[in-house]
LOGU-459587 format. One record per residue (C-alpha): x, y, z; residue in one letter. Coordinates in steps of 0.001 Angstrom, whole numbers, padded with zeros to 6 digits, always signed. Layout:
XYZA;...
This chain:
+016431+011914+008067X;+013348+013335+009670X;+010951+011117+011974X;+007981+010499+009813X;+004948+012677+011292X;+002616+010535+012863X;-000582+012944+012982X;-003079+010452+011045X;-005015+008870+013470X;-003400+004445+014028X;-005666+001911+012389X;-007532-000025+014955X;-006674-003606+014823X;-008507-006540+015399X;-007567-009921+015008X;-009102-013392+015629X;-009448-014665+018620X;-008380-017900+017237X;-005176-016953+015192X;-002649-018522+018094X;-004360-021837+017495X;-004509-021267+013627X;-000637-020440+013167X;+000385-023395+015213X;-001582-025897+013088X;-000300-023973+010097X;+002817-024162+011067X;+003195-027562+012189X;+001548-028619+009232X;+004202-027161+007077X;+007079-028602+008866X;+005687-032045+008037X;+005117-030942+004282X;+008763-029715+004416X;+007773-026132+003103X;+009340-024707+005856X;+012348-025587+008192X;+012072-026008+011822X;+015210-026963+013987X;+013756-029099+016780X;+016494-028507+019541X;+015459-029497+023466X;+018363-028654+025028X;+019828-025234+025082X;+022893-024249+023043X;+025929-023210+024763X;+025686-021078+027731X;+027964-018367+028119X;+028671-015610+030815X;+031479-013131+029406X;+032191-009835+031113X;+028568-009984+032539X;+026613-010639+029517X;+024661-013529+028956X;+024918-015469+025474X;+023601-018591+024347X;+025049-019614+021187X;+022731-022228+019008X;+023960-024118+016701X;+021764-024154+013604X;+022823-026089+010644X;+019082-024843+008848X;+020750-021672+008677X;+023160-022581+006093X;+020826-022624+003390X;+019120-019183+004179X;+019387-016655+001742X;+021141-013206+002267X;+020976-010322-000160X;+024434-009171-000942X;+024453-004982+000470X;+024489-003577-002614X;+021266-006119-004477X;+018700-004025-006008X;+016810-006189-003842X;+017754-003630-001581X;+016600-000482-003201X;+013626+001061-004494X;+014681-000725-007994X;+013204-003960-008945X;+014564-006501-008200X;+016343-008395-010936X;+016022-011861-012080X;+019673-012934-010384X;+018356-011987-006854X;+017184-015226-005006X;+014306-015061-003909X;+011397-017461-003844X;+008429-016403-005202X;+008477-014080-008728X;+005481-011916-009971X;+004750-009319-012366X;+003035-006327-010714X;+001781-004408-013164X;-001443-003727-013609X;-002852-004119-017784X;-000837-001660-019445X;-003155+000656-022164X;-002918+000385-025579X;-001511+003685-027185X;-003575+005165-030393X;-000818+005575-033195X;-001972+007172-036554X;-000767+005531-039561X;+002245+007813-039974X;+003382+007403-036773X;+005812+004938-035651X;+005340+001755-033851X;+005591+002535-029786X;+006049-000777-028061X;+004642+000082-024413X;+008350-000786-022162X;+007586-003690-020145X;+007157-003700-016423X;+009497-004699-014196X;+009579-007963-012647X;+009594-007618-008950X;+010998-010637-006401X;+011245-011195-003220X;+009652-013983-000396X;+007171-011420+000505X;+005549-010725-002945X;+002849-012624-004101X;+003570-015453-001213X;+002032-019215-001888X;-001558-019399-000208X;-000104-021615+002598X;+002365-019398+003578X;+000426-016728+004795X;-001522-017088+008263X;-003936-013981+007963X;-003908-012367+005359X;-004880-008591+007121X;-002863-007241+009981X;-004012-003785+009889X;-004211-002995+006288X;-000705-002797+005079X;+000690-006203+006386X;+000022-010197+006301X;+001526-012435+008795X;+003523-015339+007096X;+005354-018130+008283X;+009082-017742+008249X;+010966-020106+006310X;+013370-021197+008986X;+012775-021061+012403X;+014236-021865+015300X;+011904-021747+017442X;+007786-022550+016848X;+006219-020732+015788X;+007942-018349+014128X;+006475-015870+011351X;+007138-012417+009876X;+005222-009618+009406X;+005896-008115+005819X;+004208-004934+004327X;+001377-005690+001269X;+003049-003639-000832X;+007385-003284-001018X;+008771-000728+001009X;+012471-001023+002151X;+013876-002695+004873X;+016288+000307+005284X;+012906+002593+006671X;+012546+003030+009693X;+008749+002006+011267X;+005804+003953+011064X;+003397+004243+013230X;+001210+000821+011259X;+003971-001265+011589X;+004224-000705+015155X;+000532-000957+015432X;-000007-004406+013433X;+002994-005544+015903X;+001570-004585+018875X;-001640-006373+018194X;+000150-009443+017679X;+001944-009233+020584X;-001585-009324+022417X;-002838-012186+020358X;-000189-015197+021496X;-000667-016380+025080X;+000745-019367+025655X;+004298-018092+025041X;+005868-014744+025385X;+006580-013119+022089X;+009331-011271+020741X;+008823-008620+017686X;+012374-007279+016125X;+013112-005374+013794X;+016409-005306+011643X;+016483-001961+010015X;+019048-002457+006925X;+022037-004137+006154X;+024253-003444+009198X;+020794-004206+011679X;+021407-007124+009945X;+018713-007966+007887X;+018648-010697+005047X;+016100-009431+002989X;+015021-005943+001125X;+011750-006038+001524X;+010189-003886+005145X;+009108-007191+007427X;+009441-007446+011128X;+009368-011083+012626X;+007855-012227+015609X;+008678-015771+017822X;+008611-016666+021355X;+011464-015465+023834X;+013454-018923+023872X;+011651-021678+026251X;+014901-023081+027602X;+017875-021882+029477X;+019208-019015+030429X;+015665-017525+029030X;+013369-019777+029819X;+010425-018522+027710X;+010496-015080+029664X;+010752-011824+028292X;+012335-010880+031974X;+015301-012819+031442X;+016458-010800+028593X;+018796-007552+029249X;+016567-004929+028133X;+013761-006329+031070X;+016490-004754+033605X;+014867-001242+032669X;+012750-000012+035243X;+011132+002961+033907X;+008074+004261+031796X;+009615+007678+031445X;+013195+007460+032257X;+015339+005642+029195X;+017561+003229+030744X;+021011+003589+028256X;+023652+002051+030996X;+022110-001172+031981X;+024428-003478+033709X;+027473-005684+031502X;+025417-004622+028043X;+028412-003938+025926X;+026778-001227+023283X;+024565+001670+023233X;+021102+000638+023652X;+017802+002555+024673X;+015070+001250+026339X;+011686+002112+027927X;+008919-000064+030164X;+005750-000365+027992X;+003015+000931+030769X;-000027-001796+031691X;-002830-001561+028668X;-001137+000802+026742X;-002074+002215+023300X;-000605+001750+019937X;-000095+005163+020063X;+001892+005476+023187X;+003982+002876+021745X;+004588+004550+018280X;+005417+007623+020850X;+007988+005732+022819X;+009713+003992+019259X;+009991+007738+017892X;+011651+008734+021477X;+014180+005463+021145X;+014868+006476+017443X;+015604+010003+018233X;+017989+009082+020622X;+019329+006241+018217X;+020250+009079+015533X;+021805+011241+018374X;+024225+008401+019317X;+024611+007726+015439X;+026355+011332+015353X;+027797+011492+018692X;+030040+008731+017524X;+030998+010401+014139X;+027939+008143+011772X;+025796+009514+009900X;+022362+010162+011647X;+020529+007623+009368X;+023093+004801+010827X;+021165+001379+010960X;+020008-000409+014324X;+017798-002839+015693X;+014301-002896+017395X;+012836-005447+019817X;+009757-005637+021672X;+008012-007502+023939X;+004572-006471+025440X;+006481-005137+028744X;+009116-003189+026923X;+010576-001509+023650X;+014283-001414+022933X;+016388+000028+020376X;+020035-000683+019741X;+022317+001254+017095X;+024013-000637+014359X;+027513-000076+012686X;+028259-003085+010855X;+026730-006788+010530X;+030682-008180+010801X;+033021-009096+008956X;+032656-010219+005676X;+033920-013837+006136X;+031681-014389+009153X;+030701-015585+012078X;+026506-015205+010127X;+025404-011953+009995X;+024232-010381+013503X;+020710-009408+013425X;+018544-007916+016799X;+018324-011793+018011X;+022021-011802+018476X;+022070-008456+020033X;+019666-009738+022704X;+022123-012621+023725X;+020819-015583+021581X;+022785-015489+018006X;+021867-018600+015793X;+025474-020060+014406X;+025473-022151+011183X;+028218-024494+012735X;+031318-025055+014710X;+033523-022384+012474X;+031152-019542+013314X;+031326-020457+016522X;+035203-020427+016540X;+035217-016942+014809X;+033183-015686+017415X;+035441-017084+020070X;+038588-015194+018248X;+036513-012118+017783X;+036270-011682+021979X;+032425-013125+021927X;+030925-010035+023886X;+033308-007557+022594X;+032572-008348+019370X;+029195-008004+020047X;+030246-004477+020736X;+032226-003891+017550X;+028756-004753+015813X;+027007-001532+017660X;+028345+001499+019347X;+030631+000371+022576X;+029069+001452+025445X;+031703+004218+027191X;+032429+004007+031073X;
């Protein structure tokens, strides 16, 4: 698959000045309502250093009621979704369908019906959305279970897959975001498909603070793809990371645009390492930003099907979320940072 050509000129964004305060009150009010789950840990999970590579493992029993569509859900394809996908919020999206002129010797046409489309990001409850225009393709939304606060995705208006790869708005809605929290660092990933490790068919990215407490303490310069130095030079080697990975230093005040141009580098190379390694060039991976730096990480599988709970970019970055003390033990049998390998491309000597 071709990059998509990115010649139309990015959307300007502009956003609140008040949307940090907005989302937290939002979002605190919603915990209290129950309408969304929010695991309250203060202490960090276990700390691990294996090989080099810094995990912390959090156990999150929230996570055992989150919803994953199966790999092969229509959810998951340009088809409707049907009525056995779960999913929280259904809606008809067709528009009035026109009545067809029949003369009286012609038989009855009953118009087909149209489909029923569902999905947490259609149609979403009035209280789950914290601005409703990000650019004009996207709405910020609470997520519905967070580990850390706040944390919210950023879904297009209209369905598009999750198995795209971003275009230059959703880069551009993220990147404004990323300039609109200040009193934590944020994190945008991206799980592109099934083996990025994404739960859901429908094209979000999410966005949450880099983890206040140890080993990350809140700062995007504790996690691995900080260690790259350079605006220019993609670091692919950095120290006791275990997979393929590409990264690049976002410059001071850059543009959307330069960082659109820097994803479609990353991607480029993604594909390459896709094929170098015998995958096809459309081979899922993962993206995560920060406002000092853009990563991207190739994806072969989400593990196995039994477990340890799917892999997504969080996990990929050091910090997977476990649903309890069996996924944690699965892990441990799987070789913890080698396994973390298995779930990418292992990084050669």
């Amino acid at each position: 698959m071709s990059l998509q050509a990115r010649s139309c000129p990015i959307e300007q964004i502009t956003l609140p000045a008040d949307l940090e305060e907005r989302t937290n009150v939002q979002f605190d009010e919603m915990v209290r309502k129950g309408r969304i789950f929010y695991d309250q840990q203060l202490e960090p999970g276990e700390i691990l250093v294996d090989n080099g590579f810094t995990i912390e493992y959090r156990t999150v029993s929230i996570l055992k009621g989150k919803p994953i569509l199966a790999p092969d859900d229509p959810g998951r394809s340009k088809t409707p979704t049907p009525e056995s996908t779960r999913a929280s919020t259904p809606v008809v999206t067709s528009s009035t369908v026109s009545s067809v002129t029949q003369s009286p010797l012609s038989p009855t046409l009953t118009p087909s019906p149209k489909p029923t489309v569902k999905g947490p990001f259609v149609n979403p409850k009035p209280d789950e959305i914290v601005y409703e225009n990000i650019g004009s393709q996207h709405r910020l939304m609470l997520n519905k279970f967070c580990l850390y606060r706040p944390m919210l995705v950023l879904p297009t208006k209209e369905f598009a897959l999750q198995s795209d790869d971003l275009d230059a708005s959703d880069i551009a809605a993220a990147w404004a975001l990323l300039h609109s929290y200040n009193s934590f660092e944020p994190l945008v990933m991206y799980n592109r498909g099934v083996n990025g490790g994404s739960s859901q068919g429908h094209k979000h990215l999410q966005l949450f603070p880099v983890p206040p407490l140890a080993p990350f303490y809140g700062k995007a310069e504790n996690v691995w793809p900080s260690k790259a130095t350079s605006t220019t030079e993609v670091a692919d080697k950095i120290p006791h990371v275990p997979f393929k990975h590409f990264v690049l230093r976002i410059p001071p005040r850059a543009s959307a645009q330069t960082v659109v141009d820097m994803h479609d580098r990353l991607l480029h190379l993604t594909r390459m390492a896709h094929v170098e390694a015998g995958h096809d060039a459309d081979g899922d991976y993962n993206v995560a930003m920060t406002k000092d730096w853009i990563a991207l990480i190739p994806r072969t599988t989400v593990g196995p099907a039994d477990g340890p709970f799917g892999t997504s970019t969080v996990g990929m970055l050091g910090m997977p979320g476990l649903r309890d003390e069996q996924d944690r033990e699965k892990w441990r049998n799987l070789g913890d940072s080698k396994f973390l390998a298995t779930l990418g491309i292992p990084q050669s000597d």
